[in-house]
KEMAR-882293 format. One line per field, with one value per residue (C-alpha): residue number from 1; chain; x, y, z. Coordinates in nm, 3 decimals, m for minus. Layout:
k <- NUM	...
c <- A	...
c1 <- X	...
c2 <- Y	...
c3 <- Z	...
// end
This chain:
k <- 1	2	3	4	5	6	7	8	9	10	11	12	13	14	15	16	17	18	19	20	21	22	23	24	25	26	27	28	29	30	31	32	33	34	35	36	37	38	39	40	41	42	43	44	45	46	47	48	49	50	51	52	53	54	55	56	57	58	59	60	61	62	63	64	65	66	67	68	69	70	71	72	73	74	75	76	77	78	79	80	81	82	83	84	85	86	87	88	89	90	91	92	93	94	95	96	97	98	99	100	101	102	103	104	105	106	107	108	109	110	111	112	113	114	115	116	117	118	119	120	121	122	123	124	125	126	127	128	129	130	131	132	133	134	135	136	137	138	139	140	141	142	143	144	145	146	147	148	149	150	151	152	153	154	155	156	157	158	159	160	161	162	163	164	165	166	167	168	169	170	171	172	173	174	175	176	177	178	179	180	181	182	183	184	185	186	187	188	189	190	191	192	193	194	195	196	197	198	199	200	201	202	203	204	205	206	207	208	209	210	211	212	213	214	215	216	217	218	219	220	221	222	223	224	225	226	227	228	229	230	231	232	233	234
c <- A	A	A	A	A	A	A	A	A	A	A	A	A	A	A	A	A	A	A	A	A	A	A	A	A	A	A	A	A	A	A	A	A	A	A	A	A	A	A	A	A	A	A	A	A	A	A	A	A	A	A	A	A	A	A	A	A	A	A	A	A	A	A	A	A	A	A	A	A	A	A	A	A	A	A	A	A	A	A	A	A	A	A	A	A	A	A	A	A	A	A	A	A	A	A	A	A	A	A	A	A	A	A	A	A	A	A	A	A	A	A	A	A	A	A	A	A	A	A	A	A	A	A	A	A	A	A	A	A	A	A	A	A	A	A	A	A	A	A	A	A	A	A	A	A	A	A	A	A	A	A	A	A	A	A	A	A	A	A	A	A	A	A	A	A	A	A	A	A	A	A	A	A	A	A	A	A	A	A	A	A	A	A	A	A	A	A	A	A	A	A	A	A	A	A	A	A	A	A	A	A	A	A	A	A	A	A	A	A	A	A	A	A	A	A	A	A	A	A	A	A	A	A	A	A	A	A	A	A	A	A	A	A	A
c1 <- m1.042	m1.025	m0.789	m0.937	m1.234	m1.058	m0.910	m1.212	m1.382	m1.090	m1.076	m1.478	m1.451	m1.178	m1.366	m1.681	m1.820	m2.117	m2.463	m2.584	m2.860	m2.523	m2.310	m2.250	m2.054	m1.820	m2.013	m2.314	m2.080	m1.904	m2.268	m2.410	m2.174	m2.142	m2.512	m2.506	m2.210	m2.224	m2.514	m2.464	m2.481	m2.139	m1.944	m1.605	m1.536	m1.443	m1.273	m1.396	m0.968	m0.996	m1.183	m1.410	m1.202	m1.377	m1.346	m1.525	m1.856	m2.057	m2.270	m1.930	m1.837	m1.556	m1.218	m1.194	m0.739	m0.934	m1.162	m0.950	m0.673	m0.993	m1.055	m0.658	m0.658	m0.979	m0.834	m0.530	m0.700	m0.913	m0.557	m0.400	m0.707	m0.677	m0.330	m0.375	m0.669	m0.446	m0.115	m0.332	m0.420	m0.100	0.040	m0.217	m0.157	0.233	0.166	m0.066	0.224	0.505	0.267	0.175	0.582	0.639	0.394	0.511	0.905	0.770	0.625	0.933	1.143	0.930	0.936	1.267	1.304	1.100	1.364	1.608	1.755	1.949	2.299	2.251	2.308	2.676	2.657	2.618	2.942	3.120	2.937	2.606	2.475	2.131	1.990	1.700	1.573	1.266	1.488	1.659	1.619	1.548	1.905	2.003	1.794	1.982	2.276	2.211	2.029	2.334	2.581	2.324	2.266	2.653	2.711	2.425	2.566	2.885	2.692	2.559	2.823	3.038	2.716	2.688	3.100	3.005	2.717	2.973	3.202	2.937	2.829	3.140	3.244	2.895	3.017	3.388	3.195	2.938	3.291	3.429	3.127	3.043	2.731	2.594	2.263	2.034	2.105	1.851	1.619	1.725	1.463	1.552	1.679	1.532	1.171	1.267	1.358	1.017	0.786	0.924	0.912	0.545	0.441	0.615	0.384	0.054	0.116	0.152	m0.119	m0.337	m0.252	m0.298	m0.642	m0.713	m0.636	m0.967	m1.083	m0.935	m0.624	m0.644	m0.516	m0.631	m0.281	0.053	0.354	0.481	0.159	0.113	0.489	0.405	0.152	0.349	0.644	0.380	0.326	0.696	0.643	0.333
c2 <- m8.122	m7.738	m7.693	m7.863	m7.658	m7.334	m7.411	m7.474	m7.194	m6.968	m7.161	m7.036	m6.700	m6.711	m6.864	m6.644	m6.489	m6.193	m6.344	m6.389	m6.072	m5.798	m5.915	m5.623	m5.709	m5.465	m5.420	m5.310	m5.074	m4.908	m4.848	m4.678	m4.475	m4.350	m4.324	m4.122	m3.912	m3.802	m3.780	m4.050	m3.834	m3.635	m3.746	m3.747	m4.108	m4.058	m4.278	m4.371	m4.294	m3.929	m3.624	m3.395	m3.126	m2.807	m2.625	m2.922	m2.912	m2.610	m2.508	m2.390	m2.080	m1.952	m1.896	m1.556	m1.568	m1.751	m1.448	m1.125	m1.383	m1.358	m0.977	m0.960	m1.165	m0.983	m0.625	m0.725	m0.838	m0.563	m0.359	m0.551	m0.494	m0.133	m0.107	m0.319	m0.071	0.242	0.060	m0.017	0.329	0.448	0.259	0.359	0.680	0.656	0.435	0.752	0.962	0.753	0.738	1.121	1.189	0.942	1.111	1.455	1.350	1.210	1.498	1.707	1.466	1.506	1.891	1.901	1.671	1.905	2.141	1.973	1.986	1.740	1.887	1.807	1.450	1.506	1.579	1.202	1.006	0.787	0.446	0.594	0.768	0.781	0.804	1.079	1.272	1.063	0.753	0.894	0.745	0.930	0.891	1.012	1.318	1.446	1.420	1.630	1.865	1.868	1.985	2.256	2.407	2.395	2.573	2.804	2.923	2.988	3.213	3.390	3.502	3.619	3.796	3.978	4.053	4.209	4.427	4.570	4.659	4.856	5.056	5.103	5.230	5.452	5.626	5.738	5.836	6.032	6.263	6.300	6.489	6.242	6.185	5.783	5.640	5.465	5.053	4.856	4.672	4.318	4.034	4.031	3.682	3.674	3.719	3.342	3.164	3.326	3.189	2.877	2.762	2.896	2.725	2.399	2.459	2.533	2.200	2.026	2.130	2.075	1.701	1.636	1.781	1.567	1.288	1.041	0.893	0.554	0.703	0.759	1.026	1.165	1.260	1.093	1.304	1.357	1.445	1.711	1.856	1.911	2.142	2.299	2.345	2.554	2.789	2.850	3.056	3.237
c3 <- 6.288	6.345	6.157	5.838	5.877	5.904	5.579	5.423	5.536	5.390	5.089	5.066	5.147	4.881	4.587	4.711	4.396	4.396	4.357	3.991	3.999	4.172	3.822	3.529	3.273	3.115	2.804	3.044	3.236	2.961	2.766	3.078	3.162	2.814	2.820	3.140	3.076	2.702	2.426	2.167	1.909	1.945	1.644	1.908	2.080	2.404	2.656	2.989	3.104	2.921	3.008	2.792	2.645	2.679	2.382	2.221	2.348	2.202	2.489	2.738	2.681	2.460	2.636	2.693	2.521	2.247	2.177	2.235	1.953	1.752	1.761	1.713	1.407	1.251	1.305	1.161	0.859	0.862	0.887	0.561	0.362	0.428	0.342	0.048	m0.079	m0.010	m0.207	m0.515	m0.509	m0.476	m0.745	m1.002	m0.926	m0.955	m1.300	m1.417	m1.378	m1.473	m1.829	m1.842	m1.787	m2.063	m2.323	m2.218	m2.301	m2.661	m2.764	m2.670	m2.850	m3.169	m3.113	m3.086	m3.439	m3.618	m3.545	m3.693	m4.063	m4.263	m4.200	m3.797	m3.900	m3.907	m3.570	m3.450	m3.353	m3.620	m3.655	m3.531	m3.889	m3.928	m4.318	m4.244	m3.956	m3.913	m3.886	m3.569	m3.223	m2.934	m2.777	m3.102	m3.094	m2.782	m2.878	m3.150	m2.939	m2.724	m2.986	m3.118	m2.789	m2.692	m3.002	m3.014	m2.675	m2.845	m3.094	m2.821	m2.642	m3.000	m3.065	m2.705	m2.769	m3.110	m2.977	m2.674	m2.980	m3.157	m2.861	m2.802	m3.174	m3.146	m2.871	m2.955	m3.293	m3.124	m2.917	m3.201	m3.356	m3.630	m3.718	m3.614	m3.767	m3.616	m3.572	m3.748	m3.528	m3.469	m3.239	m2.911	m2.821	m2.494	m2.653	m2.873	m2.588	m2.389	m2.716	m2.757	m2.391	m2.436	m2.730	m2.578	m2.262	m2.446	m2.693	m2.368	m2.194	m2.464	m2.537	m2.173	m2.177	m2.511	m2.328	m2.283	m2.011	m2.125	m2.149	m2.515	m2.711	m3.040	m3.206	m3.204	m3.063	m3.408	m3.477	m3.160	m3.194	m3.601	m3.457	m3.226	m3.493	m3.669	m3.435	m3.345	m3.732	m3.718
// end
C-alpha cells in the first residue's frame, strides 16, 4: 500500500504542469523581449540567439580605426585630386610646346624652300624626284639642304685657300718693289651667316607673337618664311 502511493505521488509530481495564469507562450515571449530590447522600427531583424552589432545602431559612437581609415581615405583623395590638377597642367603645358616647336620647324622648312631653285632637285636620290619645289616634302627638303650645306662648306674652304694665295702673291710683289692695287671689296661671309640667323629669329619671333589666344595664327608658314625670304634681299 506504500508503495502504490509513492508511485502515484511521483507519477504527480511528474505530470505537474504550471498553473494556467504562470503560462507564456512563445509568441508572448519572443514579442516582449523584442519589445523590451529593440525599437520596432529598426529596419534590421534581429534574433533573440544574436547580439546587436555596434556599428549598426546610430546613437554608439564611431570606432575610433574606423575614423582615422576615414581621414586616411579622404587625404588620399584629396592627394590624387591634387596630383591629377598638377598632371593636367603639366601636360597642357608640354602639348603647348610640343605645338609651338612644331610651328617653329614649319616655318624653317618653308624658309629654307624659298631658298631653293629648280636645279637642287637633282640633288634627291634616284626614285625620289620631285616635279617642282613646292611639291617637295619636308624629308625631302633636308636632304637637299644637306647636300647644299656640305657643298657650300666645300666652297668655303677653296675660297679661304684662294685668299691665303693672294696675300701671299701681294706680299712677294710688294719685296720685289712692284707696285699692288688695291683688292676690290668683297661681303664678308661671316656678316651672311650673322643676317640670316637674324632674319630667321625676328620671322620667328614675330609669328609667335601673332599667335591668338586660341592658338590661331594669321599666316601660313609658307606664308611667314615668303616674308622672311624678302628680307634676306633688302
Amino acid at each position: 500500500m506504500i508503495s502504490h502511493s509513492r508511485s502515484v505521488g511521483s507519477r504527480y509530481r511528474k505530470q505537474r504542469f504550471p498553473r494556467p495564469d504562470r503560462r507564456r507562450t512563445v509568441a508572448a515571449f519572443d514579442a516582449s523581449c523584442v519589445d523590451d530590447d529593440y525599437d520596432s522600427g529598426d529596419e534590421n531583424c534581429y534574433s533573440l540567439t544574436k547580439r546587436p552589432r555596434e556599428h549598426d545602431s546610430p546613437n554608439l559612437p564611431m570606432n575610433r580605426s574606423v575614423k582615422q581609415g576615414l581621414k586616411s581615405i579622404e587625404t588620399k583623395t584629396a592627394a590624387v585630386q591634387s596630383f591629377s590638377r598638377v598632371d593636367k597642367r603639366a601636360r597642357d603645358e608640354h602639348n603647348e610646346q610640343e605645338r609651338s616647336r612644331r610651328r617653329e620647324l614649319a616655318v624653317i622648312y618653308e624658309l629654307i624652300r624659298c631658298s631653293l631653285v629648280p636645279e637642287d632637285l637633282k640633288r634627291l636620290d634616284h626614285g625620289s624626284q620631285a616635279k617642282s619645289i613646292s611639291k617637295l616634302s619636308y624629308p625631302q627638303v633636308l636632304q637637299i639642304a644637306y647636300h647644299v650645306v656640305k657643298e657650300e662648306q666645300h666652297h668655303l674652304l677653296l675660297l679661304e685657300q684662294t685668299i691665303n694665295d693672294i696675300k701671299r702673291l701681294e706680299k712677294e710683289l710688294a719685296r720685289a718693289g712692284l707696285h699692288v692695287p688695291p683688292r676690290p671689296p668683297y661681303p664678308s661671309i661671316t656678316d651672311c651667316y650673322k643676317k640670316v640667323v637674324t632674319v630667321v629669329d625676328e620671322v620667328l619671333r614675330h609669328d609667335k607673337s601673332a599667335r591668338t589666344p586660341n592658338g590661331v595664327y594669321d599666316m601660313t608658314p609658307a606664308q611667314r618664311a615668303a616674308q622672311g625670304d624678302e628680307e634676306l634681299f633688302t
